[in-house]
PQR file with spaces between the fields and no chain letter, atoms N, CA, C, O and H, PARSE charges and radii, in Angstrom:
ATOM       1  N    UNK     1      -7.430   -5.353    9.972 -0.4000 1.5000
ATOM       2  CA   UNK     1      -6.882   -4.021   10.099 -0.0000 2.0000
ATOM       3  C    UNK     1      -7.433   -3.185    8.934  0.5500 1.7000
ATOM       4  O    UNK     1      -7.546   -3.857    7.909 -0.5500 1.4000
ATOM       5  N    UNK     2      -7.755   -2.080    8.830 -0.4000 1.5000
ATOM       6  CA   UNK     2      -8.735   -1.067    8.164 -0.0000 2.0000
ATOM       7  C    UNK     2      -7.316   -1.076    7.212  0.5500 1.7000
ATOM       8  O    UNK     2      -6.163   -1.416    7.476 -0.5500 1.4000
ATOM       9  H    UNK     2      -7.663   -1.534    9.662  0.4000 1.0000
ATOM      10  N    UNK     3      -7.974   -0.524    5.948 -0.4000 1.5000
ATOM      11  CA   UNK     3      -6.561   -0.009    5.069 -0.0000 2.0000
ATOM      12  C    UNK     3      -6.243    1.272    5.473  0.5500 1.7000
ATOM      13  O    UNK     3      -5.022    1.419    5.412 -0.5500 1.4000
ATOM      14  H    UNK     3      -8.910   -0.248    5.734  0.4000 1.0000
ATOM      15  N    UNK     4      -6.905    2.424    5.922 -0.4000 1.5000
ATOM      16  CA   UNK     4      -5.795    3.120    6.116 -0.0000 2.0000
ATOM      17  C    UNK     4      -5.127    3.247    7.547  0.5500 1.7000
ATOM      18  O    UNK     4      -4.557    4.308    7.798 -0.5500 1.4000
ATOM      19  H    UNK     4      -7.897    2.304    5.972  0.4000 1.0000
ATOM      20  N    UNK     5      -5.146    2.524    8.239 -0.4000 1.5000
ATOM      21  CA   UNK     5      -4.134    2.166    9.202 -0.0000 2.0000
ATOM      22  C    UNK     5      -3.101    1.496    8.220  0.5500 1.7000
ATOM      23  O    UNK     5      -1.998    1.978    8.479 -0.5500 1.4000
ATOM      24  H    UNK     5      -5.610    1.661    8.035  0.4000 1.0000
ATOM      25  N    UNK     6      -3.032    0.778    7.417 -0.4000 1.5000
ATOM      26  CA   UNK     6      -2.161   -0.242    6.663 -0.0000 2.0000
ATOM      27  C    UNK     6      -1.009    0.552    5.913  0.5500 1.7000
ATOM      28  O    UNK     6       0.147    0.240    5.628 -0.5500 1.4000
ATOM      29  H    UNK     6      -3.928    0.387    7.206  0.4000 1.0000
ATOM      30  N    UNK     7      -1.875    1.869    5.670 -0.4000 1.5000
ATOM      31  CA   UNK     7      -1.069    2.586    4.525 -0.0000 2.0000
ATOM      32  C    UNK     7      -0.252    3.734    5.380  0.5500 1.7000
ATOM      33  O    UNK     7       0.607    4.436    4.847 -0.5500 1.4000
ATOM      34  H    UNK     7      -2.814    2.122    5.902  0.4000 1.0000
ATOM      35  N    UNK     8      -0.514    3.811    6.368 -0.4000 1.5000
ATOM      36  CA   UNK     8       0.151    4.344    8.049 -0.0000 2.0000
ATOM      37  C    UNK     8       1.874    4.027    7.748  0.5500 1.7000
ATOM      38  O    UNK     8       2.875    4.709    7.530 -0.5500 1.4000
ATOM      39  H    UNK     8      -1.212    3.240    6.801  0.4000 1.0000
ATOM      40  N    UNK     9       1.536    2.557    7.883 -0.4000 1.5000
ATOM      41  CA   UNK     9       3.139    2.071    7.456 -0.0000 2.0000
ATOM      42  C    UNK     9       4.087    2.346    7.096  0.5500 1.7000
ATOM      43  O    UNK     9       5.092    2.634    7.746 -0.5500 1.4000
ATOM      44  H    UNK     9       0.722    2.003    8.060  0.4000 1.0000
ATOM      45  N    UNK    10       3.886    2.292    5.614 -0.4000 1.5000
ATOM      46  CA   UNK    10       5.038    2.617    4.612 -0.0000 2.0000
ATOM      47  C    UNK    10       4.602    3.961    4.488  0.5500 1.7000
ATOM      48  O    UNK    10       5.120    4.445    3.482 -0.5500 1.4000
ATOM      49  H    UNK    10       3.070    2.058    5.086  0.4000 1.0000
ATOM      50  N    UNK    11       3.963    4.671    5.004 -0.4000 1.5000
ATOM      51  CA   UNK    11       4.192    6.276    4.419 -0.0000 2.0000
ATOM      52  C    UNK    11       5.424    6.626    5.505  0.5500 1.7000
ATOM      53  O    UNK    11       6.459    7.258    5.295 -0.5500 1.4000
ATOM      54  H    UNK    11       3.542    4.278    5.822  0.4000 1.0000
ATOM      55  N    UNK    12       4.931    5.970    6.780 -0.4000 1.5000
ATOM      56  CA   UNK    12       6.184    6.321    7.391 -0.0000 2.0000
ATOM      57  C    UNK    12       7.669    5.743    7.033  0.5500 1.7000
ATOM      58  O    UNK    12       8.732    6.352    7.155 -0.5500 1.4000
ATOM      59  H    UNK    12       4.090    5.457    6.950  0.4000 1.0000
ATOM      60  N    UNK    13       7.480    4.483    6.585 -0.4000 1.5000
ATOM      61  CA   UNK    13       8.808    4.021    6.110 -0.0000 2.0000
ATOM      62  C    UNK    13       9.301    4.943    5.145  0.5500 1.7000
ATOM      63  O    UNK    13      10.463    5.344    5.210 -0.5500 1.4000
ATOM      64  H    UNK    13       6.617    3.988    6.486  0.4000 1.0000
ATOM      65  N    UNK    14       8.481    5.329    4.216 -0.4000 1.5000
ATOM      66  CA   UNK    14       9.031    6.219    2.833 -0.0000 2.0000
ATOM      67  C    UNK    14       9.395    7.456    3.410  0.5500 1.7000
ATOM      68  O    UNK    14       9.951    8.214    2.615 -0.5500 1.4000
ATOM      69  H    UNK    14       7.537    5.003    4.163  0.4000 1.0000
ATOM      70  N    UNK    15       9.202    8.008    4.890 -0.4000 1.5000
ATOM      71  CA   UNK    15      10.005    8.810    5.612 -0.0000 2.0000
ATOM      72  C    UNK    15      11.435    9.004    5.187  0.5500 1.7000
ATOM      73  O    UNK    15      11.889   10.059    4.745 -0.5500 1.4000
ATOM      74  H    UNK    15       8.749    7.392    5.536  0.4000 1.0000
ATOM      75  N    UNK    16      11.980    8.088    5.330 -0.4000 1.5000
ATOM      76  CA   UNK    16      13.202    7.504    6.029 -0.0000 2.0000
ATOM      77  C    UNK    16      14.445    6.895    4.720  0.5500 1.7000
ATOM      78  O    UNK    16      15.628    7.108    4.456 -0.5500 1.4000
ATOM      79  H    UNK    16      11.612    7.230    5.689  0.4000 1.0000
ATOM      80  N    UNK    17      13.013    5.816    4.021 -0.4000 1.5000
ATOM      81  CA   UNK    17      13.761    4.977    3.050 -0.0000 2.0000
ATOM      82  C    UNK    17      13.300    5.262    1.570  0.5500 1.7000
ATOM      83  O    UNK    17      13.841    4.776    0.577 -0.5500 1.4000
ATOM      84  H    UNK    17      12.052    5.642    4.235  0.4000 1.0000
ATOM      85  N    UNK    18      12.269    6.083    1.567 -0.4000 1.5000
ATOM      86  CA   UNK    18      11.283    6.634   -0.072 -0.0000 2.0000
ATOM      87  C    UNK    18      10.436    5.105   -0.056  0.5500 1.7000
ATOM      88  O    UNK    18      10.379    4.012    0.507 -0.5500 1.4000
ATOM      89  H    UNK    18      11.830    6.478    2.374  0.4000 1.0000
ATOM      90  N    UNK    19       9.826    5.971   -1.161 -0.4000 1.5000
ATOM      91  CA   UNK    19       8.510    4.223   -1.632 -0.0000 2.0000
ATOM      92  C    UNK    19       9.363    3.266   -2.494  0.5500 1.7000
ATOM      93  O    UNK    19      10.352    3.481   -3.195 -0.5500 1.4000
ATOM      94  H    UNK    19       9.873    6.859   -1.618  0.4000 1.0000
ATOM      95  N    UNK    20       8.511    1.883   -2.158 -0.4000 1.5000
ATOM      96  CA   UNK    20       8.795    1.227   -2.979 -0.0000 2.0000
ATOM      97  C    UNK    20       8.228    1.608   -4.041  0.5500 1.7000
ATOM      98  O    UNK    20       7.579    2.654   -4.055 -0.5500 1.4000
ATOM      99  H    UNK    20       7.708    1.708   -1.589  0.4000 1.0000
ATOM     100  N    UNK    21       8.417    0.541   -5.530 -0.4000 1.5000
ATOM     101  CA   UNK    21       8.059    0.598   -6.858 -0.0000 2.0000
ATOM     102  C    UNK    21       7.097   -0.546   -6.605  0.5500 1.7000
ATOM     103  O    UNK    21       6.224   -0.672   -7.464 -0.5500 1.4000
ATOM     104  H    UNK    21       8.944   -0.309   -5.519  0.4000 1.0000
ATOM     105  N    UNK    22       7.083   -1.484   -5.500 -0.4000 1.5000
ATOM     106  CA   UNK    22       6.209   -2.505   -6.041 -0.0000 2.0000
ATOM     107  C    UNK    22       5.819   -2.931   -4.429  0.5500 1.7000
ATOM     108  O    UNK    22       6.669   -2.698   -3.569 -0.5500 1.4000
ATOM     109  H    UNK    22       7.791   -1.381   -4.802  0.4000 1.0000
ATOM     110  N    UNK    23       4.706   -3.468   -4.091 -0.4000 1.5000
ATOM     111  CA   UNK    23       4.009   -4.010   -2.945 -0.0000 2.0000
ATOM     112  C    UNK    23       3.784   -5.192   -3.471  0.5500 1.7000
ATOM     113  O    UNK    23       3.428   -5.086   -4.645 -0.5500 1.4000
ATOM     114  H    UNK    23       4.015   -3.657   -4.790  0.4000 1.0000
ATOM     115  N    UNK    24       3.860   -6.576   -2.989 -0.4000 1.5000
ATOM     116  CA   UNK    24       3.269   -7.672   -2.750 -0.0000 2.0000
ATOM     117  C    UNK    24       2.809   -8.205   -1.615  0.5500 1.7000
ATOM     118  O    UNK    24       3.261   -8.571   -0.530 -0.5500 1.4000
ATOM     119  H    UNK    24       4.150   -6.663   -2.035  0.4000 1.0000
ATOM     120  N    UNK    25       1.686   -8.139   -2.223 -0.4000 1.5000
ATOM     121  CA   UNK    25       0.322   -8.125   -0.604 -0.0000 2.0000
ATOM     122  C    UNK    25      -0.301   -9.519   -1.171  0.5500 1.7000
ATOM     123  O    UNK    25       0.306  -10.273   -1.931 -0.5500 1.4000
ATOM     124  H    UNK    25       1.320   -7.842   -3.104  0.4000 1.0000
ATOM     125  N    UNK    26      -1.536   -9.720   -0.704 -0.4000 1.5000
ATOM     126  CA   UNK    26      -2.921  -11.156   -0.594 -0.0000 2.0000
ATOM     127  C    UNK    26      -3.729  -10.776   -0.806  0.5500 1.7000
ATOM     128  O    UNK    26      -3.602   -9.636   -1.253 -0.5500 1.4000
ATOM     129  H    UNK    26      -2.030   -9.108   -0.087  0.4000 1.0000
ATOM     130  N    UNK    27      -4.893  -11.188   -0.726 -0.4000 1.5000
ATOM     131  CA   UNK    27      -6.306  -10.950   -1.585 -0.0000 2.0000
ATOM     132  C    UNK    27      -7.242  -10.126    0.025  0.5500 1.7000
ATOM     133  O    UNK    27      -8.428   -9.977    0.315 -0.5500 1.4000
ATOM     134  H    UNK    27      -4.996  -12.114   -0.363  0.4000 1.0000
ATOM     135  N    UNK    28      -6.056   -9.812    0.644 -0.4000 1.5000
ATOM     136  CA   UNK    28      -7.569   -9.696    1.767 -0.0000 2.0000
ATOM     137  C    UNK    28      -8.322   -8.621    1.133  0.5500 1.7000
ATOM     138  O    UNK    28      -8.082   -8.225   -0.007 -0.5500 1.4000
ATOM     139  H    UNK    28      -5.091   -9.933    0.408  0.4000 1.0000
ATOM     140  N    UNK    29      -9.484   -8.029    2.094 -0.4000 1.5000
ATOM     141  CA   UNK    29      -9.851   -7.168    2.146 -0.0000 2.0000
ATOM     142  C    UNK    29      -9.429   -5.754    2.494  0.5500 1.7000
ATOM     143  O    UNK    29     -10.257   -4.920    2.126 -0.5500 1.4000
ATOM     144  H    UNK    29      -9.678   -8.351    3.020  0.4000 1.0000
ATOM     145  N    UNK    30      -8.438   -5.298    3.061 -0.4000 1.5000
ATOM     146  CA   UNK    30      -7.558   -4.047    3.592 -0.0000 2.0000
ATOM     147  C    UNK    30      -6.811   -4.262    1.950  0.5500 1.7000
ATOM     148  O    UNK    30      -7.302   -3.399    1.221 -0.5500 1.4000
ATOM     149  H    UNK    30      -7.766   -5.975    3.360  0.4000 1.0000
ATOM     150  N    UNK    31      -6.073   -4.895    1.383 -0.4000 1.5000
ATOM     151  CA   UNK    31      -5.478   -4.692    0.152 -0.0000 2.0000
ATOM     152  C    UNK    31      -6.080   -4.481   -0.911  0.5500 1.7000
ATOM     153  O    UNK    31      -5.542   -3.780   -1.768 -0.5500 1.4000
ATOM     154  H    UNK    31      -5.674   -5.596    1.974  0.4000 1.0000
ATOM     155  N    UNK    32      -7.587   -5.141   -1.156 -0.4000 1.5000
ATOM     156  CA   UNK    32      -8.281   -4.907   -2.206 -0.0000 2.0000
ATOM     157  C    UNK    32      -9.267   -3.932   -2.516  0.5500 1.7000
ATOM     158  O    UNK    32      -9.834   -3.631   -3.567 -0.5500 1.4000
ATOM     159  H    UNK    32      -8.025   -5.710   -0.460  0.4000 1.0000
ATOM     160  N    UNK    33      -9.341   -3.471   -1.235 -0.4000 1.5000
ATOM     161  CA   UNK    33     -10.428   -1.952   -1.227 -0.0000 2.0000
ATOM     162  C    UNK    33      -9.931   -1.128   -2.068  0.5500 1.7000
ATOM     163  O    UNK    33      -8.960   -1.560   -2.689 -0.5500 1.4000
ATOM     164  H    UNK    33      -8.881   -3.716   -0.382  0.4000 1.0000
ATOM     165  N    UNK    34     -10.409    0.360   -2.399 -0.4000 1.5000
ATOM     166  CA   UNK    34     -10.550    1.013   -3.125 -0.0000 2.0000
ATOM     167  C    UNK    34      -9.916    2.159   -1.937  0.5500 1.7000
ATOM     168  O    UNK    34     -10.269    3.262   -2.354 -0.5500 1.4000
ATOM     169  H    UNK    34     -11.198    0.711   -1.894  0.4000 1.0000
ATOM     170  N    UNK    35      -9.407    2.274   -1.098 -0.4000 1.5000
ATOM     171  CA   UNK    35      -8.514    2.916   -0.315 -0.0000 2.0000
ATOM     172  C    UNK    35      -7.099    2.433   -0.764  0.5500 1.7000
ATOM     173  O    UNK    35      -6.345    3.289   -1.226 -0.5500 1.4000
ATOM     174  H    UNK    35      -9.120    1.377   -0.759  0.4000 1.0000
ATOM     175  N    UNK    36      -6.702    1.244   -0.682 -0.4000 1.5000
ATOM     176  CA   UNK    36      -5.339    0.730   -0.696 -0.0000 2.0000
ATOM     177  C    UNK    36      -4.884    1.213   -1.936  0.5500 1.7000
ATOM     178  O    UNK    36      -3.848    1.853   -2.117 -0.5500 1.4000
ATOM     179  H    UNK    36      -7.315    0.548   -0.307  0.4000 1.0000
ATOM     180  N    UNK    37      -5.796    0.839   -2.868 -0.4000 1.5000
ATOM     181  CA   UNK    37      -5.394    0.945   -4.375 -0.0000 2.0000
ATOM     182  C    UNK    37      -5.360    2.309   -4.703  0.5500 1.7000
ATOM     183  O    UNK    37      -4.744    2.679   -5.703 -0.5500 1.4000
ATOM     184  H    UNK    37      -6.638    0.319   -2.721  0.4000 1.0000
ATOM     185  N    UNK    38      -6.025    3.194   -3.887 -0.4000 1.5000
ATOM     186  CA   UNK    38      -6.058    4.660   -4.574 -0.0000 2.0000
ATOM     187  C    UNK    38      -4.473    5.186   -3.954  0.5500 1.7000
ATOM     188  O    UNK    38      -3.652    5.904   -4.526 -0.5500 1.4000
ATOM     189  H    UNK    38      -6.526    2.893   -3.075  0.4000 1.0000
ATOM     190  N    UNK    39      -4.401    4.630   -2.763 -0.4000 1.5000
ATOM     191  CA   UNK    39      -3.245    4.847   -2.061 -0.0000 2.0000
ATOM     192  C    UNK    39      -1.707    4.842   -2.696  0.5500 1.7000
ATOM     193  O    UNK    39      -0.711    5.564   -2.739 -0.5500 1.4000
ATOM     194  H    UNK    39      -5.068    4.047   -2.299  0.4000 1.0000
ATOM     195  N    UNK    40      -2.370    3.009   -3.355 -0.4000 1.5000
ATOM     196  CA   UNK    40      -0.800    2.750   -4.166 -0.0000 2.0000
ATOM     197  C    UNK    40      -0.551    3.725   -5.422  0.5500 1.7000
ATOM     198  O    UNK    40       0.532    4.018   -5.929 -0.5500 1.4000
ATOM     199  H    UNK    40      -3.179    2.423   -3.321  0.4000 1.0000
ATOM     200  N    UNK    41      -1.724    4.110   -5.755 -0.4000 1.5000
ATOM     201  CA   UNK    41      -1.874    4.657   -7.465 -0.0000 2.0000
ATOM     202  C    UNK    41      -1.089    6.201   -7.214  0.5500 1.7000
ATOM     203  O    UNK    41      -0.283    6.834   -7.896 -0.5500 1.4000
ATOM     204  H    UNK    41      -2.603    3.872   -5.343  0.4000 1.0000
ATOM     205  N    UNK    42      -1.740    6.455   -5.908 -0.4000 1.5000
ATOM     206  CA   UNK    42      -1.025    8.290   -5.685 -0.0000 2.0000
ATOM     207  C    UNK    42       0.726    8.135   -5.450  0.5500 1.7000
ATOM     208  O    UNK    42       1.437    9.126   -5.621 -0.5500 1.4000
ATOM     209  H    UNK    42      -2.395    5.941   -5.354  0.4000 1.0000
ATOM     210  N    UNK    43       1.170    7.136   -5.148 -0.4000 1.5000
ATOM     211  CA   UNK    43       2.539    6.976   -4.591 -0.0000 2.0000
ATOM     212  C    UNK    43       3.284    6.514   -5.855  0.5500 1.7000
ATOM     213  O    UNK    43       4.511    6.433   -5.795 -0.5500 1.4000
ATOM     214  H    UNK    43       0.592    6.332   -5.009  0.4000 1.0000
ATOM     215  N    UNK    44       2.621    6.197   -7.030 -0.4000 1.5000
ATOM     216  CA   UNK    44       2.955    5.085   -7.937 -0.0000 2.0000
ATOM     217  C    UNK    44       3.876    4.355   -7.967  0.5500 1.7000
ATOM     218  O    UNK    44       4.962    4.349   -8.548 -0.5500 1.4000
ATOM     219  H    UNK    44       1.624    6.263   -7.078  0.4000 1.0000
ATOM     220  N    UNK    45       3.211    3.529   -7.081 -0.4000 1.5000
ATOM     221  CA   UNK    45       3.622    1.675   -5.862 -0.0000 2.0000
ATOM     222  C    UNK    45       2.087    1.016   -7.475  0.5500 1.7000
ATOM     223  O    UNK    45       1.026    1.333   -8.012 -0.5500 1.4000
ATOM     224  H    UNK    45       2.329    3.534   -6.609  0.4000 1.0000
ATOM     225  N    UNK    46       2.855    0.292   -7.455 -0.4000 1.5000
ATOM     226  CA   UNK    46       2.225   -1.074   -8.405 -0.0000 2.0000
ATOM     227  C    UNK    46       2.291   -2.449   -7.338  0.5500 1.7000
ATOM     228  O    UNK    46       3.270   -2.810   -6.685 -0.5500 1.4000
ATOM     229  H    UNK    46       3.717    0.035   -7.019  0.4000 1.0000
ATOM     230  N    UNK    47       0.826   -3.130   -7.387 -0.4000 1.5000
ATOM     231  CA   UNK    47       0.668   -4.013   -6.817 -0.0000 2.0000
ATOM     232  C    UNK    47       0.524   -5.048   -6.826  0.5500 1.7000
ATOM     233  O    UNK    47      -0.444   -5.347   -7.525 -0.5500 1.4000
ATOM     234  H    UNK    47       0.031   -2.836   -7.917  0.4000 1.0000
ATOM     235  N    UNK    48       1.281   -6.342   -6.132 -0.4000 1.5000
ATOM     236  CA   UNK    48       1.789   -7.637   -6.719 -0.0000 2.0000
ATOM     237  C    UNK    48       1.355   -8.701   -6.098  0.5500 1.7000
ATOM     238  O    UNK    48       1.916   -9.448   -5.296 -0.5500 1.4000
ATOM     239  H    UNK    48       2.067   -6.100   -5.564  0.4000 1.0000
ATOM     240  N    UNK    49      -0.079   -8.699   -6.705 -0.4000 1.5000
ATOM     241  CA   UNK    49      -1.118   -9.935   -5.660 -0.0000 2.0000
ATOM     242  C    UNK    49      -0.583  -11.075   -5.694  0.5500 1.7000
ATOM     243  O    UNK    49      -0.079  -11.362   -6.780 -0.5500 1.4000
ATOM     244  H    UNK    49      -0.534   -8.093   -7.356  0.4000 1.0000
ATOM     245  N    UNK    50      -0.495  -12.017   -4.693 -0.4000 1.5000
ATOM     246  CA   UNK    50      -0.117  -13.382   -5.111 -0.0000 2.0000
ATOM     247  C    UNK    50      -1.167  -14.134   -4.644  0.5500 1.7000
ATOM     248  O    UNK    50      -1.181  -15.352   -4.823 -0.5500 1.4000
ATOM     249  H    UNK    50      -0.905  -11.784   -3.811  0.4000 1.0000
């Protein structure tokens, strides 16, 4: 899944419920691009690779 379909998600959740403070995602590729991360950085969502 492309990251910004991914980030589709929770913008809509943060509709409803606001952002989280923290994401814990995986090493894929949709999380580690330079979309996801610019994504989390504008929302300031900190990200919690495991």
């Amino acid at each position: 899944m492309p990251a910004g379909r991914v980030t589709c998600y929770p913008d809509k959740l943060a509709e409803y419920h606001g952002s989280p403070l923290k994401i814990r995602v995986d090493n894929e590729p949709e999380f580690t691009g330079k979309t996801f991360i610019d994504w989390a950085k504008s929302h300031d969502i900190s990200i919690d690779y495991i």
